[in-house]
N, C-alpha and C positions, 0 to 999 in steps of 0.2 A: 341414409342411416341417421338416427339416432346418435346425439354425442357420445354417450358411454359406449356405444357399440362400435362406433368409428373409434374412438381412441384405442378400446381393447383390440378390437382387431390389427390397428397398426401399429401397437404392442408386441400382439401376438405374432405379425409377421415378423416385423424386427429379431424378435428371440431366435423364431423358425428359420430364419433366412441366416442370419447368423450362425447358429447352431449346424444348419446343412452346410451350408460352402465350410466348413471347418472340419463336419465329418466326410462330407465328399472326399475332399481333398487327400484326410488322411486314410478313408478308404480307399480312393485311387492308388496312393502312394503302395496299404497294404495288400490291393490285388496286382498291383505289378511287380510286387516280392514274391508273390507266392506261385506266381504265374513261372515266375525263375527257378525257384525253389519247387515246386512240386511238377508233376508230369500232366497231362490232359487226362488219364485216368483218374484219379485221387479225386479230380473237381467230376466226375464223370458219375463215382460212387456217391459222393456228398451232393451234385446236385440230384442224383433219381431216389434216396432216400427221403431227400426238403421238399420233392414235391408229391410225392405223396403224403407227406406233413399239411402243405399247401392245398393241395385237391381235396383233403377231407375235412380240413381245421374247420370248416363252415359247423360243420356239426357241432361241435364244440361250442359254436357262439350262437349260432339257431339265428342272427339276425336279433338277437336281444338287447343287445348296442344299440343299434338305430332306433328301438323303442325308447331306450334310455334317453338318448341325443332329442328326438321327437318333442317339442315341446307340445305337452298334453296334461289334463289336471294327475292322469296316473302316473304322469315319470318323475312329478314336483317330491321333494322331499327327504327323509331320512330310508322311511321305508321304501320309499322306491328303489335304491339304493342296495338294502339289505335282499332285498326280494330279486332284485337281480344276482347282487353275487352269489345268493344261494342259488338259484336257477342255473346262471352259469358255470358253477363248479360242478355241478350234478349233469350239467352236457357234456364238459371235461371228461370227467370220470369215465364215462361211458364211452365216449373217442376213447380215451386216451389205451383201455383196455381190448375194447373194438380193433384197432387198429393193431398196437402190439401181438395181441392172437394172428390177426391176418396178414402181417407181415411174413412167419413160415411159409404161408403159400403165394404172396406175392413176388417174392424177386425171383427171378429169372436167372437161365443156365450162364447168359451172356455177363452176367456182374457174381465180383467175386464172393466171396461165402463169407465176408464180413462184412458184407452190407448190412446184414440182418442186426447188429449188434448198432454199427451206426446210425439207423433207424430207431432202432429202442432208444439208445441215447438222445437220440433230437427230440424223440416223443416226449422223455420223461423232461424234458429242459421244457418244452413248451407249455407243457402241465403245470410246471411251477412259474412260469411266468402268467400266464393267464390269472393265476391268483391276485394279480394286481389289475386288470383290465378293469371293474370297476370304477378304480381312482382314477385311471386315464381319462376314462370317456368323462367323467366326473369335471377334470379337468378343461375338456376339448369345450364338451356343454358350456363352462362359464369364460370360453375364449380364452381362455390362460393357461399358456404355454410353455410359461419361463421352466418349469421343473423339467415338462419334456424335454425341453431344449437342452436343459442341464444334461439328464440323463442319458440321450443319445451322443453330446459328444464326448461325455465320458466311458459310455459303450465304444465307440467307436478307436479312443485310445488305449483302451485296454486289451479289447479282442486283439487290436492291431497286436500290440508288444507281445501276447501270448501264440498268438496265430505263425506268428511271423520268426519266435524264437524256437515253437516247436517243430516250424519246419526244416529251419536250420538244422535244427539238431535231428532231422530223418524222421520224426513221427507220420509222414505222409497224410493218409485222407484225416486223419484225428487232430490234426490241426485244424482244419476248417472245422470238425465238430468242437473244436474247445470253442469257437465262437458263441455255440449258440446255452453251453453251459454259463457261460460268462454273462450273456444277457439276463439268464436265469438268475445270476445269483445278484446281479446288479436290481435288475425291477425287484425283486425283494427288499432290498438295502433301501432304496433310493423312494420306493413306493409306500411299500410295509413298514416301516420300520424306523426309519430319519423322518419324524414332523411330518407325519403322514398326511395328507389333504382329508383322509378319508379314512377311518379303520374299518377293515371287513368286516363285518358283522351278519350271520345268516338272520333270516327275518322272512315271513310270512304274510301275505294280502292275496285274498281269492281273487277281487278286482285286479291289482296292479299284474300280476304272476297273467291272469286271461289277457289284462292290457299286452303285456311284451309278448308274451306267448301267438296272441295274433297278427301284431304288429312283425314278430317273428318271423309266423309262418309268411308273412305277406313278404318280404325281402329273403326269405329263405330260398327258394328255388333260386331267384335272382344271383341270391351270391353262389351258390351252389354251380350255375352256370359261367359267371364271373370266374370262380377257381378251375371248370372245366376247361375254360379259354387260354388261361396263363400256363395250365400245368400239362395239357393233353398233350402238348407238343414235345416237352422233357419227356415225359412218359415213354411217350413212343417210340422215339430217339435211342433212350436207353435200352428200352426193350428190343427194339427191331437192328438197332445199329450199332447199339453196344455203349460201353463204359467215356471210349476215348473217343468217340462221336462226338456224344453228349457233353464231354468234357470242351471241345471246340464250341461244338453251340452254343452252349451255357456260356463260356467265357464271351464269347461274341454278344451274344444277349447282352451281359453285362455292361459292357463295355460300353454297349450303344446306347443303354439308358441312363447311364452316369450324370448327361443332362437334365433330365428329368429330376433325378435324387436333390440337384442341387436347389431348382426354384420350385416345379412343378409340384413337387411332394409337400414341403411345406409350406405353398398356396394354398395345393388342394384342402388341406388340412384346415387353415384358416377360411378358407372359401366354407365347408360345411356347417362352420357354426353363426358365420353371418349372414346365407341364406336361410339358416333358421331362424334370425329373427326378425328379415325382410319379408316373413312368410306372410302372401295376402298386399302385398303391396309391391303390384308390377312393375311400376314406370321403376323405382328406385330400383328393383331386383334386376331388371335388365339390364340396367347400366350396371351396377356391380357383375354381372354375368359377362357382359362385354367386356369391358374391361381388365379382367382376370384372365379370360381366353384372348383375345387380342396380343398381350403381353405373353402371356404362354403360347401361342401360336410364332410371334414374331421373334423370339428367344429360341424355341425349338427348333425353327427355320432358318436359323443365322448359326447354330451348332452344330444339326445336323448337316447342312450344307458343307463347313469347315471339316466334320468329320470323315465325310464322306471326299472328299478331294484329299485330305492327307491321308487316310486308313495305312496303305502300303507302308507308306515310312514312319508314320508312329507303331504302329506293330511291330515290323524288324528293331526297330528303333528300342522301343520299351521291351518288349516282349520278349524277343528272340525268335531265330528261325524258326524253334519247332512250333511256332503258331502261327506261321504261313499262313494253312489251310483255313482260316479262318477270315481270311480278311475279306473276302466278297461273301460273308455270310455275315459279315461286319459289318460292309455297308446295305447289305438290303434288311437286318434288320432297324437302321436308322429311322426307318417309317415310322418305330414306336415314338422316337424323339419328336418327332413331328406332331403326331396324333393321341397317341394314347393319355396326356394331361389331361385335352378335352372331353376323354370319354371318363376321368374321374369329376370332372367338374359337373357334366351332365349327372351320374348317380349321384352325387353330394345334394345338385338340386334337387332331386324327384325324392329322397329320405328329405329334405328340409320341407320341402309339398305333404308329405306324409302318403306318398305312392310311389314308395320302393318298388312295387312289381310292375311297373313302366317299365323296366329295362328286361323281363323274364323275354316278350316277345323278341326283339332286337338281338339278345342273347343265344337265345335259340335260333334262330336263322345265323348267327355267326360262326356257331359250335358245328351246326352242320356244313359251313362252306369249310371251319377249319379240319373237321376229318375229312370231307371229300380230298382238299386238296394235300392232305398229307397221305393218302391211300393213292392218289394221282400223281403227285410229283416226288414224293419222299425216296420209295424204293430207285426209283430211276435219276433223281440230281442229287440223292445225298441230304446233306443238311442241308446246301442253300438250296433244295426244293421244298423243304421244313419253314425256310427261312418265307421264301415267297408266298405259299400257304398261310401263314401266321397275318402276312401284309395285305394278304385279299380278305381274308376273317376282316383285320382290323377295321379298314376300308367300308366296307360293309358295312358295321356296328358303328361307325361316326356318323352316315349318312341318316340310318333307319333313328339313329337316337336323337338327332338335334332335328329330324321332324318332328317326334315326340315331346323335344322341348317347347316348341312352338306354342303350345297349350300352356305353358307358364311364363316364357318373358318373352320378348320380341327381339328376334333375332335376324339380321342380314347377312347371308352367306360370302355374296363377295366382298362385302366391308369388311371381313373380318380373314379372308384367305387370299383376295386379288392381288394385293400389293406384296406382300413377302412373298407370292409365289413366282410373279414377276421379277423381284430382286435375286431370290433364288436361282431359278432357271440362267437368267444373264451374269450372273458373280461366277457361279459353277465351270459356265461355257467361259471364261475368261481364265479363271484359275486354272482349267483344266489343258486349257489352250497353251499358259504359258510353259507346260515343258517342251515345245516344243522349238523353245526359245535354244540358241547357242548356247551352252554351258548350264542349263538348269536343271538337265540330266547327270547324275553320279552318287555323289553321295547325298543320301538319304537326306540327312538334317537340310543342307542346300535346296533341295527339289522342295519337301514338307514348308521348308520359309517363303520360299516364294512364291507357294499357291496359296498361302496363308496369307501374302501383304499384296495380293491383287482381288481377291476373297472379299476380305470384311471392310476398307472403306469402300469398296464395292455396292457391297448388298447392303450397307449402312446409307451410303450417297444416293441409289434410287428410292431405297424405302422413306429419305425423309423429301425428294422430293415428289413423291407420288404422295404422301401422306401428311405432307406440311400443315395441311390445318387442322388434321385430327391426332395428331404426334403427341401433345400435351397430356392426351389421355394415357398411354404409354409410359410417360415422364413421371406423371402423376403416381402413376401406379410402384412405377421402382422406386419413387422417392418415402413413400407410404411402407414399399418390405423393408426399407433398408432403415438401419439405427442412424439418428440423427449425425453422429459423430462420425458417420462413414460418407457420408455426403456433404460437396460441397454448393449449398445454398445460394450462394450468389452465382457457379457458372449456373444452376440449374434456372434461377429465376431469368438469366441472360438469356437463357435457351427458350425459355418460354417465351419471355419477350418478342425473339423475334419469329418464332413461331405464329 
């Protein structure tokens, strides 16, 4: 990298990385209130309305973003700019009307008759936040985070205080949609309005409008598929198994990917704009690809692992009984935590390449493993047959993409999976072994502690003696998210040393 570009991006992660552990966190805190406070239906109604928000928002964006991000002589400038937001509010419009019609005939006998309403509501919030996506990507383009960062964990404590008060007070599923009014009126404030980066402005160019517009269509089906992947699985769920199905799997979902939210998302994020200015220059883009995954791999593996060994007693624990049913759909979908970072890392690469439609193949053979195995295993396991499903699609779609990647950086499979998966596999079988210890079985907190302190210096002590000479790279990498004043320098540099 480039000096200006290495600093901004460990700027950028800094803000990102900051910003997320502080909204995780109090997001965690606010879905384990609400988990108390509301029923498995309510999240059941609110998640099959978000994802058909989710399954169709593609439209709305056309892939005109990634034109924008694209650095090309048509995305340079003010008008490129204008030319987009008017493009994009004009795909809005048309979603946003599109879907509200066809919601009448989309919900189903199984959800109840105010879904339709909570639907309209998410639609029109999403409509007015997209009115800022412009200034985002505006943002993302020059690596500069800090206002995102601002803005989400100021979302994050705001929905929390209103989400969390209205359910107290009985509002049920309309507390979760106050979330998504909140974000609405926040990206206004925070985007439009407070020292904007960028004022909206509509604006016309026959070149720049064919530029996004192709550049569009070319990641359109892509994402298009991408939203089929995420959303098909809630879909079906709600529709075939109902409200308080969906309500457990959605919550399980959640819950599983909480790791990701916290580094994974605001890597990925940072990852996309400094692949776009390594574009054309391999040796350097590899190693920042490795790198990035490496660290995402061996974080996800050291989370998921602990997740999955304690699920039982953090559930009764935080949760309460009535979310039993969810805990072996809890942990098998922990595969996301594991996997799916890497498959945003890979798409961030192939938009920074400027061949978004790399991933349409890959996508397509995952869409169709994902409804084979929810018409196979769904009706007969339930959701954790939903769950399984979901992990064989995922599975799939890591393999076929990081061939794909091959064509742009150089990449070694077991240097990058061998070692955490080793450490993994052995920590698991130790932690899992120890209930079976005198006294380890009874109360929950008890059992949860000590498969947790035979766990992680566990999978910490083989990973660094399997990986002692390439561990720096790791080191390296946390020390670059994290803000200066959150790390301490001298043990890190001891560590390196004797690495």
């Amino acid at each position: 990298m480039t000096k200006p570009i290495a600093q901004r991006a460990v700027r950028a992660s800094a803000f990102n990385v900051t910003a997320n552990l502080i909204q995780a966190a109090i997001e965690f805190g606010r879905s384990v209130a609400l988990a108390r406070l509301l029923d498995p239906e309510a999240f059941g109604v609110y998640g099959y309305a978000g994802s058909w928000i989710a399954a169709t928002a593609t439209i709305a964006s056309f892939g005109l973003g990634s034109g924008l991000l694209h650095r090309a002589r048509e995305s340079e400038g003010e008008l490129a700019l204008r030319v987009h937001f008017t493009l994009s509010q004009t795909f809005s419009l048309v979603w946003a009307v599109a879907l509200a019609t066809a919601a009448l005939f989309l919900i189903p006998d199984t959800m109840p008759a105010h879904t339709v309403w909570v639907l309209w509501i998410m639609i029109g919030s999403s409509l007015v936040s997209g009115l800022s996506e412009t200034t985002r990507i505006l943002l993302v383009r020059r690596v500069v985070f800090r206002r995102i960062a601002l803005m989400n964990t100021l979302y994050a404590v705001l929905s929390t205080a209103v989400a969390v008060t209205m359910a107290w007070q009985g509002f049920g599923v309309w507390s979760l949609v106050a979330t998504n009014v909140v974000r609405a009126v926040l990206n206004t404030v925070g985007y439009l309005i407070y020292r904007p980066a960028w004022r909206p402005r509509v604006g016309w160019s026959g070149d720049v409008a064919r530029y996004l517009l192709d550049f569009g269509r070319k990641s359109f089906l892509a994402s298009i598929l991408s939203r089929a992947l995420d959303q098909v699985d809630d879909l079906w769920t709600g529709t075939v198994l109902g409200d308080a199905s969906l309500g457990l799997y959605g919550r399980a979902y959640r819950f599983a990917t909480y790791p990701r939210s916290v580094l994974a998302a605001p890597l990925n994020a940072v990852a996309s704009g400094t692949y776009a200015e390594l574009k054309g220059q391999r040796k350097r883009l590899s190693q920042a690809f490795f790198r990035v995954n490496a660290f995402l791999v061996r974080t996800g593996f050291l989370a998921a692992g602990l997740l999955a060994l304690t699920a039982p007693e953090l559930i009764r624990i935080l949760l309460g009984a009535k979310w039993a049913g969810m805990i072996l759909t809890f942990r098998l979908m922990l595969l996301f935590t594991l996997l799916d970072p890497i498959k945003g890392t890979i798409a961030s690469l192939f938009v920074a390449e400027g061949c978004p439609e790399k991933t349409v193949r890959a996508r397509a053979v995952q869409l169709a493993v994902l409804v084979a195995g929810l018409l196979l295993l769904g009706p007969r396991y339930g959701i954790e047959g939903v769950a399984v499903a979901v992990d064989l699609m995922l599975a799939v779609g890591i393999v076929l993409l990081l061939w794909q990647a091959r064509a742009h950086v150089d990449i070694t499979v077991p240097r990058l999976f061998a070692a955490p998966t080793v450490a993994l596999i052995i920590a698991m079988a130790a932690g899992r072994g120890a209930i079976e210890l005198p006294g380890v079985m009874g109360a929950d907190w008890r059992t949860g502690a000590v498969k947790a302190a035979l766990f992680l210096p566990l999978y910490a002590g083989i990973l660094f003696a399997l990986e002692r000479k390439q561990l720096h790279l790791v080191i390296d990498t946390a020390r670059k998210m994290l803000p200066e004043s959150f790390l301490d320098h001298t043990l890190i540099n001891r560590l390196r040393g004797r690495i």
